[in-house]
N, CA, C and O atoms as a Tripos MOL2 file, in Angstrom:
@<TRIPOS>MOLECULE
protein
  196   195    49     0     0
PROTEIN
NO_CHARGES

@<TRIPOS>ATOM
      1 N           0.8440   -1.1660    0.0000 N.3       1 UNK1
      2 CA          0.0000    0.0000    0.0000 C.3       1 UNK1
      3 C           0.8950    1.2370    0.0000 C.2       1 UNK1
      4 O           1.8940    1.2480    0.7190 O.2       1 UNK1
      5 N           0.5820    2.2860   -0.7780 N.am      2 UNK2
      6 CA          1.2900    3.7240   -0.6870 C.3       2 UNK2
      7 C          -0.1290    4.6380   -0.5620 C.2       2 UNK2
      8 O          -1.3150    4.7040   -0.8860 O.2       2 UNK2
      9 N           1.3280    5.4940    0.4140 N.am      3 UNK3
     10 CA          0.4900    6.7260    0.4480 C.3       3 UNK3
     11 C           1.4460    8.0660   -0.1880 C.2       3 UNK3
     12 O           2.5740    7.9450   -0.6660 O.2       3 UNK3
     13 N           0.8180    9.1060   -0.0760 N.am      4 UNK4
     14 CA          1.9350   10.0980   -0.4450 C.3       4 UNK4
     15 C           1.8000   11.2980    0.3770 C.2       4 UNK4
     16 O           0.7360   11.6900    0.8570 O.2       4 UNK4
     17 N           2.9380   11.8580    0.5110 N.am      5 UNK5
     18 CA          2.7610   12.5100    1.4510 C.3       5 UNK5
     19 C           3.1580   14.2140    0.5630 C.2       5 UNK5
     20 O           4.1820   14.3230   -0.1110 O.2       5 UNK5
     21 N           2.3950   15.1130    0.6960 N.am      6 UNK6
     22 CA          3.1130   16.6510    0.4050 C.3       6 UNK6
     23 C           4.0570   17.3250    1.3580 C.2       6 UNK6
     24 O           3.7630   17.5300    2.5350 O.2       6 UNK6
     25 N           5.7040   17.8120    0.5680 N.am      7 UNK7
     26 CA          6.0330   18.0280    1.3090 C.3       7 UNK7
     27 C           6.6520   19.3820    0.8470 C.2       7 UNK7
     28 O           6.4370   19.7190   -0.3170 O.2       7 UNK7
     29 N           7.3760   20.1630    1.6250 N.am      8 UNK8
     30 CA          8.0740   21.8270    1.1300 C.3       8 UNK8
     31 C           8.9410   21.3030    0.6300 C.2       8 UNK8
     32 O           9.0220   20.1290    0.2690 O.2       8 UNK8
     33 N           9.9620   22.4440    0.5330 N.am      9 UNK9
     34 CA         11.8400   22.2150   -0.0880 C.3       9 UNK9
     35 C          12.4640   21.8860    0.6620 C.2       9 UNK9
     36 O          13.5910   21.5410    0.3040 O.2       9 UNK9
     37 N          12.1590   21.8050    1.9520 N.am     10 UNK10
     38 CA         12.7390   21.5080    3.3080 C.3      10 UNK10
     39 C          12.4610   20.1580    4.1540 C.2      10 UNK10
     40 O          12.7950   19.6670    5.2320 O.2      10 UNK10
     41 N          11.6540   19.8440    3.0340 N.am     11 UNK11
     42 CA         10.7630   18.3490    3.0670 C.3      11 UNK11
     43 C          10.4570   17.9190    4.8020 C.2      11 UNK11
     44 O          10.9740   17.0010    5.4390 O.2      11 UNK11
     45 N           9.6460   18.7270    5.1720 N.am     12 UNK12
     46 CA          8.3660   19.0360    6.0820 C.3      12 UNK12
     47 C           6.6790   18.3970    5.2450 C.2      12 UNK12
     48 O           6.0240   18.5860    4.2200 O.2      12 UNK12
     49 N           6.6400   17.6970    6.3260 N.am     13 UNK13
     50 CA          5.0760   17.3700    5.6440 C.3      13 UNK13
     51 C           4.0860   18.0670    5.8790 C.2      13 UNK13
     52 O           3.5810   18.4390    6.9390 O.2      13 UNK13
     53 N           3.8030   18.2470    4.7250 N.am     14 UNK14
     54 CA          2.2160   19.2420    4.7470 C.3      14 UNK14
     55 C           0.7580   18.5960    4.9850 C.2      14 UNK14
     56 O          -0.2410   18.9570    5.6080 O.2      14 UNK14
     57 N           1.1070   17.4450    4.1820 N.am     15 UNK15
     58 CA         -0.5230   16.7440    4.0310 C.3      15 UNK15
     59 C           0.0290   15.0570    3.2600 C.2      15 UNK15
     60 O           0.9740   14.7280    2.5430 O.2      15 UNK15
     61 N          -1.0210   14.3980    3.8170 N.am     16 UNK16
     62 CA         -0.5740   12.6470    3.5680 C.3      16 UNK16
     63 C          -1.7560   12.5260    2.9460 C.2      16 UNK16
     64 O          -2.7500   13.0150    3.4810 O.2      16 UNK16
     65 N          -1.8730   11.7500    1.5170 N.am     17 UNK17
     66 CA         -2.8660   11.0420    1.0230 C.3      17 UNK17
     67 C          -2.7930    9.2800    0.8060 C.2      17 UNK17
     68 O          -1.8910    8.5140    1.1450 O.2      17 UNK17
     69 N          -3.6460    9.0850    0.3520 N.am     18 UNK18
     70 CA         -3.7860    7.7860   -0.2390 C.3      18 UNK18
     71 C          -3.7450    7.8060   -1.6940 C.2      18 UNK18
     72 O          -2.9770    7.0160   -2.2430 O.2      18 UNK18
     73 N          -4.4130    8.5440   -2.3610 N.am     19 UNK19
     74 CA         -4.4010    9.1780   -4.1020 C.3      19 UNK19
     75 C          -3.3730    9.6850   -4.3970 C.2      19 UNK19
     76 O          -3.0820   10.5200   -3.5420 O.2      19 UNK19
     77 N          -2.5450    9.6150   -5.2830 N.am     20 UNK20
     78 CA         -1.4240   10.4580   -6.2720 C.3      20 UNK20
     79 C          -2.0380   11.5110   -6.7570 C.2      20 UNK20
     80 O          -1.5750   12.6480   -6.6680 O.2      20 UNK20
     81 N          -3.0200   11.2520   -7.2530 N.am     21 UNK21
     82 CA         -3.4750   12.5800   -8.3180 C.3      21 UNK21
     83 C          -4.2000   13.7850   -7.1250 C.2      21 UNK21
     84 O          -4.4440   14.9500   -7.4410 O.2      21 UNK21
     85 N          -4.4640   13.1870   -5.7060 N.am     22 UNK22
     86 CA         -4.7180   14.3280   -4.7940 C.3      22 UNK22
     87 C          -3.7630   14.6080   -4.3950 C.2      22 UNK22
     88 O          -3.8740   15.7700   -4.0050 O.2      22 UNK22
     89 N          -2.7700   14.2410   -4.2210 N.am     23 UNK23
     90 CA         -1.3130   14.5720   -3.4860 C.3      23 UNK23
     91 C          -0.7320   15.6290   -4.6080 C.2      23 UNK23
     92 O          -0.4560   16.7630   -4.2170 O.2      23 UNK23
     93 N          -0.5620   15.3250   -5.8300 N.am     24 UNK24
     94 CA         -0.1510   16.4240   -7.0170 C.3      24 UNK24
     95 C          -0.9300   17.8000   -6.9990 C.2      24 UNK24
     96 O          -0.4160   18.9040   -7.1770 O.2      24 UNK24
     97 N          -2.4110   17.5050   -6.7230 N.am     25 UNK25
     98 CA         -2.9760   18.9880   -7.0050 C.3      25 UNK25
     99 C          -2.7490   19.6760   -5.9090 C.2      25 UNK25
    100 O          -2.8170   20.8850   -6.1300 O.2      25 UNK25
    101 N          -2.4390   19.3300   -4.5030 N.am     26 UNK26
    102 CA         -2.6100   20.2050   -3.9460 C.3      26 UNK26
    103 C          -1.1660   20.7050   -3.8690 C.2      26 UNK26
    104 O          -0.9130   21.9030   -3.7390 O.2      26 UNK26
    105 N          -0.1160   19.6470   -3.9630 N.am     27 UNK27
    106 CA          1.3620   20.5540   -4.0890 C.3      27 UNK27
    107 C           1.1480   21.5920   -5.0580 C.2      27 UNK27
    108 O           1.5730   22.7320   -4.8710 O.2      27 UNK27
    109 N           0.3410   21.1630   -6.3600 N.am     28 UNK28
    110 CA          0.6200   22.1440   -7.2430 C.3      28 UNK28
    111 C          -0.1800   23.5170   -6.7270 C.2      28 UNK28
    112 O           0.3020   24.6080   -7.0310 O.2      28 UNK28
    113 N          -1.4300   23.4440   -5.9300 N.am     29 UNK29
    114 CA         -2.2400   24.0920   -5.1540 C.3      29 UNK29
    115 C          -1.4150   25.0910   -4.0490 C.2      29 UNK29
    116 O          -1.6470   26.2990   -4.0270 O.2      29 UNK29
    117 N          -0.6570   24.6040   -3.3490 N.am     30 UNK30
    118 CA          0.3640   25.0140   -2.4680 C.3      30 UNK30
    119 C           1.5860   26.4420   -3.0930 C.2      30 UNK30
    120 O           1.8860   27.6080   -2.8330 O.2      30 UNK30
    121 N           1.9760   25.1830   -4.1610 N.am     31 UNK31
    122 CA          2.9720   26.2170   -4.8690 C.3      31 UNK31
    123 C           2.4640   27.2300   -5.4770 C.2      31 UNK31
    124 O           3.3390   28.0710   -5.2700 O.2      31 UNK31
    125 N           1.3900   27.9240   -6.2920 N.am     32 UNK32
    126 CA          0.4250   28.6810   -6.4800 C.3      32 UNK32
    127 C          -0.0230   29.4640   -4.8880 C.2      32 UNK32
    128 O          -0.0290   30.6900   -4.7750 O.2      32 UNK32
    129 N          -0.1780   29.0530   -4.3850 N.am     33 UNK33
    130 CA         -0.8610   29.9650   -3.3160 C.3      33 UNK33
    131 C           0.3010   30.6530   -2.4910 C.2      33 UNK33
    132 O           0.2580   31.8110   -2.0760 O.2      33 UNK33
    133 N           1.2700   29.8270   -2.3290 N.am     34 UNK34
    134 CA          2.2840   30.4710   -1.6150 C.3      34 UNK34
    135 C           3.5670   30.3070   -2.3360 C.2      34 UNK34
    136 O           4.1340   29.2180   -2.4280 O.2      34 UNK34
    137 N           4.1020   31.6260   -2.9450 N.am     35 UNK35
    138 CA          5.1750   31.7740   -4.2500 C.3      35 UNK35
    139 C           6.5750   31.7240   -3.0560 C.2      35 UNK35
    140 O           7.6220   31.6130   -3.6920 O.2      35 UNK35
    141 N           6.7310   31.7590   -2.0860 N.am     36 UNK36
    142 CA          7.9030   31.5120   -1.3480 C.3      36 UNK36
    143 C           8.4770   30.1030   -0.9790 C.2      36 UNK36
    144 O           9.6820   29.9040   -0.8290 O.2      36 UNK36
    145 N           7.6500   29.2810   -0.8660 N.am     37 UNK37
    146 CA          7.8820   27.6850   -1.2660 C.3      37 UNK37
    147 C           7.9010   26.9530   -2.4190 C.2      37 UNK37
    148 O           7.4770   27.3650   -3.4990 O.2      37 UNK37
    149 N           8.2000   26.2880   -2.2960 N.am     38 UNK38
    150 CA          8.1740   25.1880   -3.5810 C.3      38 UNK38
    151 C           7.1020   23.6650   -2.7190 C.2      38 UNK38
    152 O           7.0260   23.7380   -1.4930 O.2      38 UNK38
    153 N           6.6750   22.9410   -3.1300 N.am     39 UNK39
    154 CA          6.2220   21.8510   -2.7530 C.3      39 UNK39
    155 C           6.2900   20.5010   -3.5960 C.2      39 UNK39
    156 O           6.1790   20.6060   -4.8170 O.2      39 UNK39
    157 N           6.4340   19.4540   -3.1270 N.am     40 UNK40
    158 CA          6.1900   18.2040   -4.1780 C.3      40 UNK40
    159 C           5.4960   16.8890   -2.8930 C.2      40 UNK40
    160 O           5.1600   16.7640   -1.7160 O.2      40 UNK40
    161 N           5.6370   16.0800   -4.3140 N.am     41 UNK41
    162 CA          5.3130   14.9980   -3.8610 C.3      41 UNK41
    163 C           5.9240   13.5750   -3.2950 C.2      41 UNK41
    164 O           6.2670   13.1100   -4.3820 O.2      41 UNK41
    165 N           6.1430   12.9790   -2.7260 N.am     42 UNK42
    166 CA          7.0640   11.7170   -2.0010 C.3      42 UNK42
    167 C           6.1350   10.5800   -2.0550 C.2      42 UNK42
    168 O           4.9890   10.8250   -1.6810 O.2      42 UNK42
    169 N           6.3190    9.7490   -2.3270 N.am     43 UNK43
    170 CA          5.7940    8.3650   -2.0400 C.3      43 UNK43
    171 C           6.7180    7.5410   -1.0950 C.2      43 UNK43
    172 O           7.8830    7.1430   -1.0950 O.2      43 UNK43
    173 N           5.5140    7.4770   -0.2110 N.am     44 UNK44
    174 CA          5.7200    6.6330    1.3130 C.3      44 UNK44
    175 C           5.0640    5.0550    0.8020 C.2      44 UNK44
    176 O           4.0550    4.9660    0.1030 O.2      44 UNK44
    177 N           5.8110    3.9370    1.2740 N.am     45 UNK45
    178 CA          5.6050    2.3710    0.6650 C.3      45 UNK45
    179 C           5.4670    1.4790    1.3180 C.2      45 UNK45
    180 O           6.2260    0.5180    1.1910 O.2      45 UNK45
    181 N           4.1000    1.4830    2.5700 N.am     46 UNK46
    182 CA          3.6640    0.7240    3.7440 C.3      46 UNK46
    183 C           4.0690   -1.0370    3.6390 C.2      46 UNK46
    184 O           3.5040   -1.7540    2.8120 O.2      46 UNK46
    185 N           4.7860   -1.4000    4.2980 N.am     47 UNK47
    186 CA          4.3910   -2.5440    4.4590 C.3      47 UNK47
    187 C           3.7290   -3.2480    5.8270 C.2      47 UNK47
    188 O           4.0680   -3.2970    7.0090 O.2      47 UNK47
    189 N           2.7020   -3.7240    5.1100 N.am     48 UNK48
    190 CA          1.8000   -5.0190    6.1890 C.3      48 UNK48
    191 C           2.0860   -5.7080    6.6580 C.2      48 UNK48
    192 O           2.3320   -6.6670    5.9260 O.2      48 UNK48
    193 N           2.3110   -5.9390    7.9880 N.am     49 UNK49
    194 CA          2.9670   -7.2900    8.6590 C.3      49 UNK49
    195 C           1.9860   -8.1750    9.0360 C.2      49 UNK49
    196 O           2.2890   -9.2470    9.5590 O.2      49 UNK49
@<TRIPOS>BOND
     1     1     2 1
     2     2     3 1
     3     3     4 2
     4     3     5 am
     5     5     6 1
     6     6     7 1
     7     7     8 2
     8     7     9 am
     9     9    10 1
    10    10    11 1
    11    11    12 2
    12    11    13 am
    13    13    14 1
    14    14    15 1
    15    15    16 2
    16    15    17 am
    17    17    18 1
    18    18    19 1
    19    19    20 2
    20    19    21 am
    21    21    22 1
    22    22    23 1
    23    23    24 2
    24    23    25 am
    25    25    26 1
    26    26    27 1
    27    27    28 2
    28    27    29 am
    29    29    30 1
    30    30    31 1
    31    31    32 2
    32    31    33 am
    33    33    34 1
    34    34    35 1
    35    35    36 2
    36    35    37 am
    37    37    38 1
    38    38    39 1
    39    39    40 2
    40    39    41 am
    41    41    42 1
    42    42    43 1
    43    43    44 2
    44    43    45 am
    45    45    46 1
    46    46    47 1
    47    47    48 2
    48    47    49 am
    49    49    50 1
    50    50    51 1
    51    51    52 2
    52    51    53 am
    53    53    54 1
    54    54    55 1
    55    55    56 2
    56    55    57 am
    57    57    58 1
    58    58    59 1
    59    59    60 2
    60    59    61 am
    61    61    62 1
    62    62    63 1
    63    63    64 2
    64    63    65 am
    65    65    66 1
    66    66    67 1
    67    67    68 2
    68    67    69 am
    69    69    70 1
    70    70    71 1
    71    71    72 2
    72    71    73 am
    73    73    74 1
    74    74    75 1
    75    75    76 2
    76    75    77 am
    77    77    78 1
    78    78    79 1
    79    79    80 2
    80    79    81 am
    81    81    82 1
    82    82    83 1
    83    83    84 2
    84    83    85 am
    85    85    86 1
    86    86    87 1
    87    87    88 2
    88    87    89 am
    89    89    90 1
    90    90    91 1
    91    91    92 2
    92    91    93 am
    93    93    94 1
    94    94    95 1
    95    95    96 2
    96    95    97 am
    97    97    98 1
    98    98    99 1
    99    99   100 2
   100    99   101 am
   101   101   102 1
   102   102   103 1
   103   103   104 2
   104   103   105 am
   105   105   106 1
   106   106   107 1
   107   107   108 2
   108   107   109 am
   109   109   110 1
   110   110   111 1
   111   111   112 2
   112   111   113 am
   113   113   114 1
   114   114   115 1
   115   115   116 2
   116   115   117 am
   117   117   118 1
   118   118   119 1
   119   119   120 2
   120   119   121 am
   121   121   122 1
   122   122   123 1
   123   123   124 2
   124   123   125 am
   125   125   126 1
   126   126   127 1
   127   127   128 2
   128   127   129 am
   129   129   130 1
   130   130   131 1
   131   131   132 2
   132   131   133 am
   133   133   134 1
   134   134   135 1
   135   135   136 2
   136   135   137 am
   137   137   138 1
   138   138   139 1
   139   139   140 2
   140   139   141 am
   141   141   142 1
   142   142   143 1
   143   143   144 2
   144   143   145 am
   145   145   146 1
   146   146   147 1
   147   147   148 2
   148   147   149 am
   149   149   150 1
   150   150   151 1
   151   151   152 2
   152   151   153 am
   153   153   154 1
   154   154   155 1
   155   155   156 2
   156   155   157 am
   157   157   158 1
   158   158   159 1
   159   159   160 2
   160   159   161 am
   161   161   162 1
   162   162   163 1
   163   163   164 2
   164   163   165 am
   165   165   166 1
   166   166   167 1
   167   167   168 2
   168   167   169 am
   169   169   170 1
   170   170   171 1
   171   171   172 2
   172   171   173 am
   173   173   174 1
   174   174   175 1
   175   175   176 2
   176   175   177 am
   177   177   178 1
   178   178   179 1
   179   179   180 2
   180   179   181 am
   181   181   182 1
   182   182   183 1
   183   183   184 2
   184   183   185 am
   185   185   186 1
   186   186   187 1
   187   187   188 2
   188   187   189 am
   189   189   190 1
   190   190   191 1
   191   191   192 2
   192   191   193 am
   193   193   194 1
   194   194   195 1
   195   195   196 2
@<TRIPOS>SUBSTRUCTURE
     1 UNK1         2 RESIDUE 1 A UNK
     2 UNK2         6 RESIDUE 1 A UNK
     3 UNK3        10 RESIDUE 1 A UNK
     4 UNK4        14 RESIDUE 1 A UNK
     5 UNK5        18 RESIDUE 1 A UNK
     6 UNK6        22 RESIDUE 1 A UNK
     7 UNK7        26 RESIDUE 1 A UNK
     8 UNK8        30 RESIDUE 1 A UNK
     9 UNK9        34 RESIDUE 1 A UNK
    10 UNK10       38 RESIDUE 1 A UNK
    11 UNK11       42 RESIDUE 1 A UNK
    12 UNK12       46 RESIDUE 1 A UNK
    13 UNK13       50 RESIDUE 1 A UNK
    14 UNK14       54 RESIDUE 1 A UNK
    15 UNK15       58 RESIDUE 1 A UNK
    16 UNK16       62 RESIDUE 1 A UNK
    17 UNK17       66 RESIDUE 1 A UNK
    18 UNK18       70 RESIDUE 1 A UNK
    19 UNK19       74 RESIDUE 1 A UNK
    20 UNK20       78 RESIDUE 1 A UNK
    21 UNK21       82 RESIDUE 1 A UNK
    22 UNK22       86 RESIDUE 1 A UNK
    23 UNK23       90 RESIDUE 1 A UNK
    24 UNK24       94 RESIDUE 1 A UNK
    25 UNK25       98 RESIDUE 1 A UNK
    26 UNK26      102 RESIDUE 1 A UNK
    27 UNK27      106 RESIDUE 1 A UNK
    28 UNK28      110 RESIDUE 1 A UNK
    29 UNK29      114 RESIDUE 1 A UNK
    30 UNK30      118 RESIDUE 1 A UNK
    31 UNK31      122 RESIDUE 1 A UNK
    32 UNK32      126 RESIDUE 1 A UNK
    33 UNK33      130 RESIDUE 1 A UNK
    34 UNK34      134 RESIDUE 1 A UNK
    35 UNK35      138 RESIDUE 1 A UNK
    36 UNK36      142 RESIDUE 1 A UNK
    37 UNK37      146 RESIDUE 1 A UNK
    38 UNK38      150 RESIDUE 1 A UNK
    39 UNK39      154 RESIDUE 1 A UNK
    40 UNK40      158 RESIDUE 1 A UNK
    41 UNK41      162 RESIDUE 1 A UNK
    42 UNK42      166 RESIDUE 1 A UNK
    43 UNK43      170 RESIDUE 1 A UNK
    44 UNK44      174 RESIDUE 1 A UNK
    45 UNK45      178 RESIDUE 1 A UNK
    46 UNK46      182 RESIDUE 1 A UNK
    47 UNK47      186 RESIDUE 1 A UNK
    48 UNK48      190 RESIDUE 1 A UNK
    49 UNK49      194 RESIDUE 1 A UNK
């Protein structure tokens, strides 16, 4: 299972999803709203024990 997590340039987490394509809009959402950061995306890769 993955999740993804949004994070700054300083790679601080902003917000954790389960969806890729929600994790992208809102970095891209982020970077738009606030021009002093940058933001992306990370994929986190759960494993089940």
């Amino acid at each position: 299972m993955s999740m993804y997590q949004v994070m700054d340039e300083e790679n601080h987490c902003i917000a954790t999803f389960y969806h890729f394509q929600e994790a992208v809009v809102t970095a891209q959402d982020f970077t738009v709203w606030d021009d002093e950061h940058y933001y992306h995306v990370e994929e986190l890769d759960l494993q089940v024990v």
